[in-house]
mmCIF file of the N, C-alpha and C atoms, coordinates in Angstrom:
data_MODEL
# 
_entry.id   MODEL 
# 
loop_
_atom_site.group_PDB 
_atom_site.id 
_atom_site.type_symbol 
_atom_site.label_atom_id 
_atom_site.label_alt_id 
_atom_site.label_comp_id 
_atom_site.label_asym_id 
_atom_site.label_entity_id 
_atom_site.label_seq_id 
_atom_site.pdbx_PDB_ins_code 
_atom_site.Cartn_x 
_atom_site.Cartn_y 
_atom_site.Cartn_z 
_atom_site.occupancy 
_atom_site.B_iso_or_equiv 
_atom_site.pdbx_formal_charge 
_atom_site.auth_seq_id 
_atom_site.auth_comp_id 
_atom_site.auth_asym_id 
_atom_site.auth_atom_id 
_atom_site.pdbx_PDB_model_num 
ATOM 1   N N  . UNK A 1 1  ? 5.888   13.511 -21.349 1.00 0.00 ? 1  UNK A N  1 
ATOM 2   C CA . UNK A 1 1  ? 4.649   13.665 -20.617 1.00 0.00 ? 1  UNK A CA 1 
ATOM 3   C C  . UNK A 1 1  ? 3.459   13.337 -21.522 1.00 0.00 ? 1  UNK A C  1 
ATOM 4   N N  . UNK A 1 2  ? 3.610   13.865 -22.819 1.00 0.00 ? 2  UNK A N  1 
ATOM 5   C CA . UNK A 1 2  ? 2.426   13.394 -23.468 1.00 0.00 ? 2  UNK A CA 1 
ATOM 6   C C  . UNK A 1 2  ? 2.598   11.873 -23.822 1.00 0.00 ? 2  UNK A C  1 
ATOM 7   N N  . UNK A 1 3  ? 3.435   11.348 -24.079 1.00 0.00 ? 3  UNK A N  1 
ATOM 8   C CA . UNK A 1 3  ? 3.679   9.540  -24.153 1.00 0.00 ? 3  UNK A CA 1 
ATOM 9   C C  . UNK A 1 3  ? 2.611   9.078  -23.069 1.00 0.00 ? 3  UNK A C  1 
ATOM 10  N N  . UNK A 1 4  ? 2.937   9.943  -21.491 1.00 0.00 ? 4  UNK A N  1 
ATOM 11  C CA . UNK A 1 4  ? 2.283   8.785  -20.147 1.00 0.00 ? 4  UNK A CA 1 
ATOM 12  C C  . UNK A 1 4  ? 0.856   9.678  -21.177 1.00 0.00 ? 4  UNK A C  1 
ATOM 13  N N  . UNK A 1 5  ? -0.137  10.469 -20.931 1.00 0.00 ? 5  UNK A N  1 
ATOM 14  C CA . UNK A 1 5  ? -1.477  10.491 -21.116 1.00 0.00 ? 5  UNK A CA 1 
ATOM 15  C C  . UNK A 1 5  ? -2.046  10.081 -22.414 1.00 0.00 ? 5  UNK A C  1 
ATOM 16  N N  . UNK A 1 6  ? -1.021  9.311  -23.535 1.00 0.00 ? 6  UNK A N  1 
ATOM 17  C CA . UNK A 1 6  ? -1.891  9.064  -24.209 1.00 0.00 ? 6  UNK A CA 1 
ATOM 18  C C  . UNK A 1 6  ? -1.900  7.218  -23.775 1.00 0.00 ? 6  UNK A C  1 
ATOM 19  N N  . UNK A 1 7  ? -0.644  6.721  -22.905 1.00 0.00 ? 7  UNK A N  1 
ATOM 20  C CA . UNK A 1 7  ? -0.653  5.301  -23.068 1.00 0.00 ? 7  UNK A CA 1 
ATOM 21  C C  . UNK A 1 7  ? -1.697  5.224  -21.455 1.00 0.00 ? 7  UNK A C  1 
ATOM 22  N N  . UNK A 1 8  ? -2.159  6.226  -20.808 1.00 0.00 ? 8  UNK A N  1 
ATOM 23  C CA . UNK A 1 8  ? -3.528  6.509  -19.679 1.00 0.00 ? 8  UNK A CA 1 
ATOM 24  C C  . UNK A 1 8  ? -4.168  6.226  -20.474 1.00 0.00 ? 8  UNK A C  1 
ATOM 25  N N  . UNK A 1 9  ? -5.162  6.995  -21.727 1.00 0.00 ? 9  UNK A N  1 
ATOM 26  C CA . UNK A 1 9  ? -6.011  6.910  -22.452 1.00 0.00 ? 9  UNK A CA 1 
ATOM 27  C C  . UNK A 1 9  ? -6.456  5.862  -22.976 1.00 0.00 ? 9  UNK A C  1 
ATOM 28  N N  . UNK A 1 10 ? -4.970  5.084  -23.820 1.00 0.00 ? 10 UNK A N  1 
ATOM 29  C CA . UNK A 1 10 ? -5.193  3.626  -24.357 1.00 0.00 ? 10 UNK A CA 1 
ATOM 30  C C  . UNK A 1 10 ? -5.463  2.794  -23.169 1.00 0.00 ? 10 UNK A C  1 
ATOM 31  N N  . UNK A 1 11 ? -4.849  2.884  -21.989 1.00 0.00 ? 11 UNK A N  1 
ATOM 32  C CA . UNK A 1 11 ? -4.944  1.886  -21.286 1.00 0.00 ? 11 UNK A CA 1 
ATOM 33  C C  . UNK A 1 11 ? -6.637  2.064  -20.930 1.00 0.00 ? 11 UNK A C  1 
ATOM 34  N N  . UNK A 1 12 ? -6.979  3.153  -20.527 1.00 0.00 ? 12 UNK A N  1 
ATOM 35  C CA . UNK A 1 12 ? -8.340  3.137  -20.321 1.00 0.00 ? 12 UNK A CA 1 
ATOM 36  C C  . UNK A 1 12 ? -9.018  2.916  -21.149 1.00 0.00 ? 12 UNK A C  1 
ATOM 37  N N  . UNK A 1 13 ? -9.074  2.890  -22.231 1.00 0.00 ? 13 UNK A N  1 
ATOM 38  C CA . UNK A 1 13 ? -10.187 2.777  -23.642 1.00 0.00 ? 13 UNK A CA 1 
ATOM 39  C C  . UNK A 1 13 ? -9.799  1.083  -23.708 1.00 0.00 ? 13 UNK A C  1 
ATOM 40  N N  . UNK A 1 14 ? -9.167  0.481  -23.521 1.00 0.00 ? 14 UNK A N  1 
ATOM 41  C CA . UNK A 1 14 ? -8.828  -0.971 -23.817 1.00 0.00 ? 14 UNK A CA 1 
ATOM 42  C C  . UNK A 1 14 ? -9.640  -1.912 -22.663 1.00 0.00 ? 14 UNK A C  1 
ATOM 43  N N  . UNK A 1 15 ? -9.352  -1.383 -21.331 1.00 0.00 ? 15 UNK A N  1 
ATOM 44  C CA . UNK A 1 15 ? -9.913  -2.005 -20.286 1.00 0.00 ? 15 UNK A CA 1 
ATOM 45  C C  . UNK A 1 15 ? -11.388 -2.813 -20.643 1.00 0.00 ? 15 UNK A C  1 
ATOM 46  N N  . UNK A 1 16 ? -11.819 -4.045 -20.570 1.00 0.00 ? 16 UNK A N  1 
ATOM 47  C CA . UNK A 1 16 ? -13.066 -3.965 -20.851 1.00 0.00 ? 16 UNK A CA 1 
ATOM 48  C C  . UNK A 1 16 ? -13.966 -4.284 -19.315 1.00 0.00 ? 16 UNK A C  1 
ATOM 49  N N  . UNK A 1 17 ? -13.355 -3.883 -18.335 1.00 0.00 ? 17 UNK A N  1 
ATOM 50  C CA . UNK A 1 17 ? -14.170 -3.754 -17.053 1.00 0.00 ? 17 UNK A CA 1 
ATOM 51  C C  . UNK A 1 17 ? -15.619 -2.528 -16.635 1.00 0.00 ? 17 UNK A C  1 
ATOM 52  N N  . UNK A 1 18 ? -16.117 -2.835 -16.681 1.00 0.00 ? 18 UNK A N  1 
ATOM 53  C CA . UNK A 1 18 ? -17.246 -1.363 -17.415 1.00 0.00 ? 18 UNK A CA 1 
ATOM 54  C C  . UNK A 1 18 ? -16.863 -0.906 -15.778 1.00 0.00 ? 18 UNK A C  1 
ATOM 55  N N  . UNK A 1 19 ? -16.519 -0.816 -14.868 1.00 0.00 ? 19 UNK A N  1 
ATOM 56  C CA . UNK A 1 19 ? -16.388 -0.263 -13.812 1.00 0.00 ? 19 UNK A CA 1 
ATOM 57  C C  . UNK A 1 19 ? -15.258 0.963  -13.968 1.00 0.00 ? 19 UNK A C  1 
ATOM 58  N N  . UNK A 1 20 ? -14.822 0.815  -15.029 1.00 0.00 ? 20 UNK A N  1 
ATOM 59  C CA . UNK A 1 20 ? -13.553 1.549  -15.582 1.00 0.00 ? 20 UNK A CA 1 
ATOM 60  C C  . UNK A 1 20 ? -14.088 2.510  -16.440 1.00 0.00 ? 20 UNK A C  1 
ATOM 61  N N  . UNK A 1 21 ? -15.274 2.855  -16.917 1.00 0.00 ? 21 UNK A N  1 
ATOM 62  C CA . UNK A 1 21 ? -15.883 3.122  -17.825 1.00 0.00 ? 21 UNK A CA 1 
ATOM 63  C C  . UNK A 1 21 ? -16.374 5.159  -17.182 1.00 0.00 ? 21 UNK A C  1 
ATOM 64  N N  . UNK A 1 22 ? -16.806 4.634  -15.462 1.00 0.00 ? 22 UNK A N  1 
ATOM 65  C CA . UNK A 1 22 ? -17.189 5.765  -15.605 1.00 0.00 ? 22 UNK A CA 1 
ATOM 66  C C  . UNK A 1 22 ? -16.248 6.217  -14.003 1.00 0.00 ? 22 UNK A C  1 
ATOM 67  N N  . UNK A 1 23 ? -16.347 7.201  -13.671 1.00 0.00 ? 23 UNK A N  1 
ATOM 68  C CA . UNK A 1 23 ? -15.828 7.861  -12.040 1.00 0.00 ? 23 UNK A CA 1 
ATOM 69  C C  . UNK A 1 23 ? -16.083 9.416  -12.065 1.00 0.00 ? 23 UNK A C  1 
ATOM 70  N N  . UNK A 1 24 ? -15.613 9.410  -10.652 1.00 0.00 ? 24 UNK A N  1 
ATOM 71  C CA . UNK A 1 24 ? -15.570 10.275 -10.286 1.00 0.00 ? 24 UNK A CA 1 
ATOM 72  C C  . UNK A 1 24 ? -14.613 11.746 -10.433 1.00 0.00 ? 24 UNK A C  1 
ATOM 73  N N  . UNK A 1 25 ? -15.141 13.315 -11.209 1.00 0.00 ? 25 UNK A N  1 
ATOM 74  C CA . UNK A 1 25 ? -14.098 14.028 -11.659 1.00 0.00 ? 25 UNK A CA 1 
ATOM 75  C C  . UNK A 1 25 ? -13.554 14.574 -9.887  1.00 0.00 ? 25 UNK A C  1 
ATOM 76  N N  . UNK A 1 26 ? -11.563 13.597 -10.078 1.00 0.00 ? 26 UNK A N  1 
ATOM 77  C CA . UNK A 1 26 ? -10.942 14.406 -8.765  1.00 0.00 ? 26 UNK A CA 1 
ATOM 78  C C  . UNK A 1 26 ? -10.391 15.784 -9.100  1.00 0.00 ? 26 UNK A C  1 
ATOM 79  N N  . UNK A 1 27 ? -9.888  15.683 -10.289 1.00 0.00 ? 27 UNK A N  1 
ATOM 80  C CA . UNK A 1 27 ? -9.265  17.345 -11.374 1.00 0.00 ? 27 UNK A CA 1 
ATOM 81  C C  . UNK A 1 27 ? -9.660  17.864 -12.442 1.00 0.00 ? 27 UNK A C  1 
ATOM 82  N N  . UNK A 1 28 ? -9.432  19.048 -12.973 1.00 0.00 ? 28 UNK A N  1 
ATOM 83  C CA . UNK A 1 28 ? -9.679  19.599 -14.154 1.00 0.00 ? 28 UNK A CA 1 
ATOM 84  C C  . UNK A 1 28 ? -8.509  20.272 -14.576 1.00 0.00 ? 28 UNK A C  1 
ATOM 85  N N  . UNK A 1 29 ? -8.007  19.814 -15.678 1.00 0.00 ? 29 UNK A N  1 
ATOM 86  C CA . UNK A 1 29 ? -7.125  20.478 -15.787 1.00 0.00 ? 29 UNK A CA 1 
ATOM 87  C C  . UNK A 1 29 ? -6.842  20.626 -17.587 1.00 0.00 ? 29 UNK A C  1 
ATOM 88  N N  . UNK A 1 30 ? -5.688  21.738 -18.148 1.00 0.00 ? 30 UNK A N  1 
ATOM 89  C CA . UNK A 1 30 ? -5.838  22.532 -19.272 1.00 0.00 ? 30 UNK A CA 1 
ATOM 90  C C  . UNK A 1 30 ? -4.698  21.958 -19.717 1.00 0.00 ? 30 UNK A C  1 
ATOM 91  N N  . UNK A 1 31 ? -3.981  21.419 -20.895 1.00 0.00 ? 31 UNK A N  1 
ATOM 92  C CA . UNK A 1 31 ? -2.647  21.615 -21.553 1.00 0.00 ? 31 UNK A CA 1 
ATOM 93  C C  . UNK A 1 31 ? -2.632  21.746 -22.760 1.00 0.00 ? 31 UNK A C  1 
ATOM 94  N N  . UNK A 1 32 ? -1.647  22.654 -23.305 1.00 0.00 ? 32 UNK A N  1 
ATOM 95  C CA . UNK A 1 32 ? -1.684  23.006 -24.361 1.00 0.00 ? 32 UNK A CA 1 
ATOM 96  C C  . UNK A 1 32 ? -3.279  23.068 -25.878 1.00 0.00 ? 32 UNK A C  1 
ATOM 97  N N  . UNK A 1 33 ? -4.131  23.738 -24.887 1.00 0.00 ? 33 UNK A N  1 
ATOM 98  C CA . UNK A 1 33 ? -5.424  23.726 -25.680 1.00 0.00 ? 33 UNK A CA 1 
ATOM 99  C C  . UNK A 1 33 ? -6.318  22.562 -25.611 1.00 0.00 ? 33 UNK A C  1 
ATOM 100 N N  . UNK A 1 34 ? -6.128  21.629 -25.012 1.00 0.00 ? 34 UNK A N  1 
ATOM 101 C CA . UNK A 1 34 ? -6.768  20.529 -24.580 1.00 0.00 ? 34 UNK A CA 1 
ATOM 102 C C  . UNK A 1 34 ? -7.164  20.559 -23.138 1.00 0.00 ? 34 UNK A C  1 
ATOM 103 N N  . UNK A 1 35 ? -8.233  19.729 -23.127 1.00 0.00 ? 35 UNK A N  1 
ATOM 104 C CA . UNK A 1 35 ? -9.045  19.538 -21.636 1.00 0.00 ? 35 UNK A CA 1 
ATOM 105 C C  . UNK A 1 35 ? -9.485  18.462 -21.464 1.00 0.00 ? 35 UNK A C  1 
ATOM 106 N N  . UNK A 1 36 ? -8.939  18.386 -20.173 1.00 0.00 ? 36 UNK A N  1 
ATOM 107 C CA . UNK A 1 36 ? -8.329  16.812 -19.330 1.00 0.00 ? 36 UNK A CA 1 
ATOM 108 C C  . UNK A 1 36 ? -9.588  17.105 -17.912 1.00 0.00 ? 36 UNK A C  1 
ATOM 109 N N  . UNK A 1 37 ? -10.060 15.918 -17.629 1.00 0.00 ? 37 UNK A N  1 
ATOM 110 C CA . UNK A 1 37 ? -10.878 15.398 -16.450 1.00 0.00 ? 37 UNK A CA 1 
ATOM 111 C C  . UNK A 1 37 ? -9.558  14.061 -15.938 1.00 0.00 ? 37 UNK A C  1 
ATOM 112 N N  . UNK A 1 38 ? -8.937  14.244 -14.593 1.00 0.00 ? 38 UNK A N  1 
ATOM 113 C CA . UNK A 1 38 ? -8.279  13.372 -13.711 1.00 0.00 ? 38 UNK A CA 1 
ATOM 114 C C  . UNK A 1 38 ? -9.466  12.462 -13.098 1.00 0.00 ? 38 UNK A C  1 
ATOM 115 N N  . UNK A 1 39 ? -10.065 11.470 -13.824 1.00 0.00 ? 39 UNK A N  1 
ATOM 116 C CA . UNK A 1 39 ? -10.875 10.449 -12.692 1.00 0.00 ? 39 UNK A CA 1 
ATOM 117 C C  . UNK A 1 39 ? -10.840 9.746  -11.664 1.00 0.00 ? 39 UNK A C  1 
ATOM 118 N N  . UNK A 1 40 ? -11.074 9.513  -10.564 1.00 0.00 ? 40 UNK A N  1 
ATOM 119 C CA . UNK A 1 40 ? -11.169 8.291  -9.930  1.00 0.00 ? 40 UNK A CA 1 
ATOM 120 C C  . UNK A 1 40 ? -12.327 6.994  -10.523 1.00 0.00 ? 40 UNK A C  1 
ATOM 121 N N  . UNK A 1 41 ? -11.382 5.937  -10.875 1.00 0.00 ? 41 UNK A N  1 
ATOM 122 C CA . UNK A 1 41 ? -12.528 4.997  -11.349 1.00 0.00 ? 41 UNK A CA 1 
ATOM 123 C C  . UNK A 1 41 ? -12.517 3.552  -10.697 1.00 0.00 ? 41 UNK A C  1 
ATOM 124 N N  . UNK A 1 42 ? -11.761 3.606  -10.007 1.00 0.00 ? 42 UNK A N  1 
ATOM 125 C CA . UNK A 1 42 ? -12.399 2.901  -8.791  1.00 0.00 ? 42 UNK A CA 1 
ATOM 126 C C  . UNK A 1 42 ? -11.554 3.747  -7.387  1.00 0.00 ? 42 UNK A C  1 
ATOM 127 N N  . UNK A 1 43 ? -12.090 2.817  -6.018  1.00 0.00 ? 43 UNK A N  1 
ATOM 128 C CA . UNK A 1 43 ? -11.555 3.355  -4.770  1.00 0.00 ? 43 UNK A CA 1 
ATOM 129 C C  . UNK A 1 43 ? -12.190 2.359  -3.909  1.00 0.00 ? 43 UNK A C  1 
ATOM 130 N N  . UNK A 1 44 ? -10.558 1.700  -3.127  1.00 0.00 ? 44 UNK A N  1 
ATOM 131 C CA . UNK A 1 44 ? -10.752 0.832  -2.380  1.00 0.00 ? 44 UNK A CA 1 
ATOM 132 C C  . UNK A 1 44 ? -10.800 0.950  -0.920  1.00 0.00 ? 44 UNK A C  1 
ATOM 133 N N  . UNK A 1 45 ? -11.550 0.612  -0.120  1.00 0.00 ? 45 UNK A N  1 
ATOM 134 C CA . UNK A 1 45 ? -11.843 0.646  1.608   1.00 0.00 ? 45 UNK A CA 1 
ATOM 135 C C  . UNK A 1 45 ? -11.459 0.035  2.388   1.00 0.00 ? 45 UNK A C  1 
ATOM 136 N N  . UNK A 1 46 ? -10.149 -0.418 1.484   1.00 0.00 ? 46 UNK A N  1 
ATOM 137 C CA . UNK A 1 46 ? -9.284  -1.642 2.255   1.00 0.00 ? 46 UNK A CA 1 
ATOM 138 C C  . UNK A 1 46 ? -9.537  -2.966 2.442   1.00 0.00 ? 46 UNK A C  1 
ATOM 139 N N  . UNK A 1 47 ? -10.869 -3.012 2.269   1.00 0.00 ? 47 UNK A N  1 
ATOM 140 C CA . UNK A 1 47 ? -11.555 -4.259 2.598   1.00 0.00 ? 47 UNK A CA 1 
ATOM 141 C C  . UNK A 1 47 ? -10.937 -5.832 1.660   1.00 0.00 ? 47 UNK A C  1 
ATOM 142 N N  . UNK A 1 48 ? -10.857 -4.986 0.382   1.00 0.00 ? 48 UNK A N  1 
ATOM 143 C CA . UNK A 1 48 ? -10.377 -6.287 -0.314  1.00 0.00 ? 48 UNK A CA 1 
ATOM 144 C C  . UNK A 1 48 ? -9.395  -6.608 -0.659  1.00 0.00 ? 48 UNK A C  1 
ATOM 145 N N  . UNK A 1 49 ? -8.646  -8.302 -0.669  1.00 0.00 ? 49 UNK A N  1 
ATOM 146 C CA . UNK A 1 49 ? -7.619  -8.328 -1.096  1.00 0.00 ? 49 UNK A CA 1 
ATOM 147 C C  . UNK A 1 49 ? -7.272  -7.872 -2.356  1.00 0.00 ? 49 UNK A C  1 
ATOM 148 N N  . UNK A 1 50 ? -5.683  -7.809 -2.579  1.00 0.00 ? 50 UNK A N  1 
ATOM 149 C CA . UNK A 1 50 ? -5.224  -6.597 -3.802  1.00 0.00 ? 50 UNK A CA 1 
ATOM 150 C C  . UNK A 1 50 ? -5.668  -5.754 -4.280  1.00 0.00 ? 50 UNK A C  1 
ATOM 151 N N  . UNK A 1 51 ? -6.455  -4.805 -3.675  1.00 0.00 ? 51 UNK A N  1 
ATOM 152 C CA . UNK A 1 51 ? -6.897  -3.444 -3.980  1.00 0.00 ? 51 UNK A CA 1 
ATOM 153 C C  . UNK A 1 51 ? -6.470  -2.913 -3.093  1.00 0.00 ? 51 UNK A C  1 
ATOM 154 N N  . UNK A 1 52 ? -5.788  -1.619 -3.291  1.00 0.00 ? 52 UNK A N  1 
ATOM 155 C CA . UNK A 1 52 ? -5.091  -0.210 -2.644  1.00 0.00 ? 52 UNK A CA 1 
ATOM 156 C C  . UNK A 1 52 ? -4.871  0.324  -2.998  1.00 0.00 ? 52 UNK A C  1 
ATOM 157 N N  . UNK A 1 53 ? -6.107  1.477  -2.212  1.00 0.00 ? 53 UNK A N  1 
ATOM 158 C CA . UNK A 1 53 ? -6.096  2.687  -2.531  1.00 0.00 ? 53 UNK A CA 1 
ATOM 159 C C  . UNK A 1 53 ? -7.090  2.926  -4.148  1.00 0.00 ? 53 UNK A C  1 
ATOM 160 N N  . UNK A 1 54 ? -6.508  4.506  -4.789  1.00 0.00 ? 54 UNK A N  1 
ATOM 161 C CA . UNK A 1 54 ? -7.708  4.460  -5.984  1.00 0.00 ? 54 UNK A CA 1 
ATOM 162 C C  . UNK A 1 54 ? -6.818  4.457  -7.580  1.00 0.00 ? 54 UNK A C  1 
ATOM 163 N N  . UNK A 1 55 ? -8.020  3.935  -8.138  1.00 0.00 ? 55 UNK A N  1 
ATOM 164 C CA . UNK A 1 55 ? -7.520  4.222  -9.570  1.00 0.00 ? 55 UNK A CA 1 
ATOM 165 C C  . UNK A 1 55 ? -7.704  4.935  -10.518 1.00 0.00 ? 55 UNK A C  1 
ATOM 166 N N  . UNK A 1 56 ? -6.880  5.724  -10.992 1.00 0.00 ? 56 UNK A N  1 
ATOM 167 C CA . UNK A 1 56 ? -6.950  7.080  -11.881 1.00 0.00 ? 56 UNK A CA 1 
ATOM 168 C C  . UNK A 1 56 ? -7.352  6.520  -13.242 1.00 0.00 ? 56 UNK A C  1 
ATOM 169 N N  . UNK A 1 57 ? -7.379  7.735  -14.295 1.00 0.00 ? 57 UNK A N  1 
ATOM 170 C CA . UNK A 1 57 ? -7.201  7.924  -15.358 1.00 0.00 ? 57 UNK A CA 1 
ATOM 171 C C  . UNK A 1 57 ? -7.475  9.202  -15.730 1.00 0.00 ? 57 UNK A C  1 
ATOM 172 N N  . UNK A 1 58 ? -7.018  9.811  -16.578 1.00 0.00 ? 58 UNK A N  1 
ATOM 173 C CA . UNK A 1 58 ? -7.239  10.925 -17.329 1.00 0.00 ? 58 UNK A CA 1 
ATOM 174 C C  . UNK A 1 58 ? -7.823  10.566 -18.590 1.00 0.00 ? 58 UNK A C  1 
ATOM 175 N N  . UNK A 1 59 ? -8.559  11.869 -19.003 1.00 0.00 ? 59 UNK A N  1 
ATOM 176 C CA . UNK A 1 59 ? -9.975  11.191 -19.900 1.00 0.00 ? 59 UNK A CA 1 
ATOM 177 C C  . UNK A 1 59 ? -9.538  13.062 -21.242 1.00 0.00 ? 59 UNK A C  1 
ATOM 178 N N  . UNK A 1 60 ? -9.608  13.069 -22.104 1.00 0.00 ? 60 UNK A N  1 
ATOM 179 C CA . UNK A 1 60 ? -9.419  14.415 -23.278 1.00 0.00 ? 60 UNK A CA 1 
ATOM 180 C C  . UNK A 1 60 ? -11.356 14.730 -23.020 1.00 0.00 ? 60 UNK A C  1 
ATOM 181 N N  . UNK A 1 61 ? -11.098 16.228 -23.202 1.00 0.00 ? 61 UNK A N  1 
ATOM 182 C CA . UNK A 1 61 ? -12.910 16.258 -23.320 1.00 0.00 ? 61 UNK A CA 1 
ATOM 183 C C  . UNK A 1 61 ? -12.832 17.448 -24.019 1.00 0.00 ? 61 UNK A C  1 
ATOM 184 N N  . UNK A 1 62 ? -14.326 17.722 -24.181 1.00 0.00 ? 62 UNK A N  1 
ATOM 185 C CA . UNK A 1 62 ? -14.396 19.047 -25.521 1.00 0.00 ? 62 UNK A CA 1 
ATOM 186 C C  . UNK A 1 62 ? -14.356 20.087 -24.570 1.00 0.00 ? 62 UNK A C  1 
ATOM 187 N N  . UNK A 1 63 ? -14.545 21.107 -24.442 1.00 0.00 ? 63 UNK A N  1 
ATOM 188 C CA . UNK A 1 63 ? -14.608 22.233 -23.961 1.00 0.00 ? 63 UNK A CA 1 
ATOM 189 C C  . UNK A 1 63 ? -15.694 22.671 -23.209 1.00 0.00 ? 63 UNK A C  1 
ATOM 190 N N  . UNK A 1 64 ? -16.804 22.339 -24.038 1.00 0.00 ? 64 UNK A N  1 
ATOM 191 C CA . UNK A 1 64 ? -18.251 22.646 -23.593 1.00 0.00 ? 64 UNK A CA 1 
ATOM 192 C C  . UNK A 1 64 ? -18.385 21.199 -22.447 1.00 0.00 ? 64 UNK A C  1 
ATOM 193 N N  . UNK A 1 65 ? -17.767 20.132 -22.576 1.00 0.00 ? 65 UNK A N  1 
ATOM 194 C CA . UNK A 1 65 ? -18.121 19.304 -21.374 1.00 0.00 ? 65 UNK A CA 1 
ATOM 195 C C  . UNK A 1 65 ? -17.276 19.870 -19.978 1.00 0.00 ? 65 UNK A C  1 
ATOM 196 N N  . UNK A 1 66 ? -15.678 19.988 -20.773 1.00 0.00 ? 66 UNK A N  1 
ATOM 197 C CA . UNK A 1 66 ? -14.950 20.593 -19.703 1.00 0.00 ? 66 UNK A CA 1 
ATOM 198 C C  . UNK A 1 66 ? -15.731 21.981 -18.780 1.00 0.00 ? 66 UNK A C  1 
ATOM 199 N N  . UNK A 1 67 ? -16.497 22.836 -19.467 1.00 0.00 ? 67 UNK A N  1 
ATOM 200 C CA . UNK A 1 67 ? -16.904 23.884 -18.523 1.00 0.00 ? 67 UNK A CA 1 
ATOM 201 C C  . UNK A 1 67 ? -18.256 23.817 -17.398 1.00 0.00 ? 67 UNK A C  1 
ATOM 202 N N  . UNK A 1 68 ? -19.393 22.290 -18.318 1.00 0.00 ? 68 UNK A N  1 
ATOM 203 C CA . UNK A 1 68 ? -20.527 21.956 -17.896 1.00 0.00 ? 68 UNK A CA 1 
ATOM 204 C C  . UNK A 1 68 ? -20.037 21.351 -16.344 1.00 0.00 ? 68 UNK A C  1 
ATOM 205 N N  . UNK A 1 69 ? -19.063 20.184 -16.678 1.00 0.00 ? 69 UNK A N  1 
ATOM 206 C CA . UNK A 1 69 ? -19.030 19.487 -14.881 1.00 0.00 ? 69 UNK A CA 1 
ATOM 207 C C  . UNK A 1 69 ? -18.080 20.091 -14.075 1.00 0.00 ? 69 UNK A C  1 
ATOM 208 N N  . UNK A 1 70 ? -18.278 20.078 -12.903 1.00 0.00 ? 70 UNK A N  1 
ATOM 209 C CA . UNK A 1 70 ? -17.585 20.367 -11.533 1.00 0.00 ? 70 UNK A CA 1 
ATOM 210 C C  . UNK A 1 70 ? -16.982 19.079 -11.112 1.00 0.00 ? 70 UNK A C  1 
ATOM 211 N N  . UNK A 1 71 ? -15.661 19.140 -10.217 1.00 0.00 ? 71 UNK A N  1 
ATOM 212 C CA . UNK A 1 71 ? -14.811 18.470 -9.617  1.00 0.00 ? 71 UNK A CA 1 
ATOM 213 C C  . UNK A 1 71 ? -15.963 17.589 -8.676  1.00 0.00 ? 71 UNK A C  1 
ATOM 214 N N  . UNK A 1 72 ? -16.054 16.426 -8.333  1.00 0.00 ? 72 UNK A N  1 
ATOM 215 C CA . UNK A 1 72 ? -16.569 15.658 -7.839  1.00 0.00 ? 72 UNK A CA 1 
ATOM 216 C C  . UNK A 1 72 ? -18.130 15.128 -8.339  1.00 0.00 ? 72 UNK A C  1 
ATOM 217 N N  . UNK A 1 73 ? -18.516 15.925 -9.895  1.00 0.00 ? 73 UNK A N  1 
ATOM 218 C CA . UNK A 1 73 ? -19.190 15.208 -10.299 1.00 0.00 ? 73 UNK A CA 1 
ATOM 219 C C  . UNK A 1 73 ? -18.885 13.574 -11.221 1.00 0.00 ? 73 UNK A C  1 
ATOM 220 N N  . UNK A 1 74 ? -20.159 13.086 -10.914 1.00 0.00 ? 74 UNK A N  1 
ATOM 221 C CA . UNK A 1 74 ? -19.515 11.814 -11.825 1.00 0.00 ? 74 UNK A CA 1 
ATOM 222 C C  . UNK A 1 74 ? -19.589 12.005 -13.554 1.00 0.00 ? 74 UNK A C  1 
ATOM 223 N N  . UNK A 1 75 ? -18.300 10.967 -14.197 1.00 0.00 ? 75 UNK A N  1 
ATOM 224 C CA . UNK A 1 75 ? -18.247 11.387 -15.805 1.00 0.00 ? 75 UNK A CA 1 
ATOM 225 C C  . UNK A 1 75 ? -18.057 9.723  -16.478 1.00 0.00 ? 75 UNK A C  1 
ATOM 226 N N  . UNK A 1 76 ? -18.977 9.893  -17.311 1.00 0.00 ? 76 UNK A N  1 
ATOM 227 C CA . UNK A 1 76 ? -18.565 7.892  -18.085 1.00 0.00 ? 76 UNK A CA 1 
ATOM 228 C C  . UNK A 1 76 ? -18.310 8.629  -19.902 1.00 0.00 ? 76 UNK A C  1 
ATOM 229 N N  . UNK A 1 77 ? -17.129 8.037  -19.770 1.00 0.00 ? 77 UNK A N  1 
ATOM 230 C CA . UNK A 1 77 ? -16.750 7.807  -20.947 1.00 0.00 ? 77 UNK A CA 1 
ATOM 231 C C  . UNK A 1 77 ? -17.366 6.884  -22.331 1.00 0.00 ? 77 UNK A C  1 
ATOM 232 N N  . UNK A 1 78 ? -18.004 7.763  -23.247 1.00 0.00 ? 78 UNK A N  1 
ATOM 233 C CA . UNK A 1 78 ? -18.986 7.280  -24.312 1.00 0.00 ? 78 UNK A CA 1 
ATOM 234 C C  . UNK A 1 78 ? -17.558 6.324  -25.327 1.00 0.00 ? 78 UNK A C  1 
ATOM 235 N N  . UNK A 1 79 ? -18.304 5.060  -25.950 1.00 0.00 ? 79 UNK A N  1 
ATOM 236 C CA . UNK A 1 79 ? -17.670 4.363  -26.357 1.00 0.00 ? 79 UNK A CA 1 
ATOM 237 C C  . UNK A 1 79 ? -17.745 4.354  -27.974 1.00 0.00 ? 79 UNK A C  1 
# 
């Protein structure tokens, strides 16, 4: 389990689509002393070809960010 969120992480930190950069918090969640934001960073309306549905990532955050935002605020990842 920790293999998939850190090769989430790389995959997200590598992306250079800045649309990938920031979303929407769908979860909050705790493991083993660490704190995780579940993003939506994009979400499709069907409208376009090969897009379906949304795209995640999980993002590590400090503590004091983890307690500042609420679930459906937006969060961009500093580079």
């Amino acid at each position: 389990m920790r293999n998939f969120f850190l090769l989430t992480i790389f995959l997200f930190f590598s992306c250079g689509d800045e649309k990938f950069r920031c979303g929407e918090i769908d979860r909050k969640y705790e493991k083993n002393g660490e704190y995780f934001f579940a993003l939506i960073l994009s979400q499709s309306n069907g409208a376009g070809e090969g897009e379906n549905g949304r795209v995640y990532g999980d993002v590590s955050v400090d503590k004091s960010v983890y307690l500042m935002k609420k679930i459906g605020d937006d969060y961009c990842v500093d580079d």
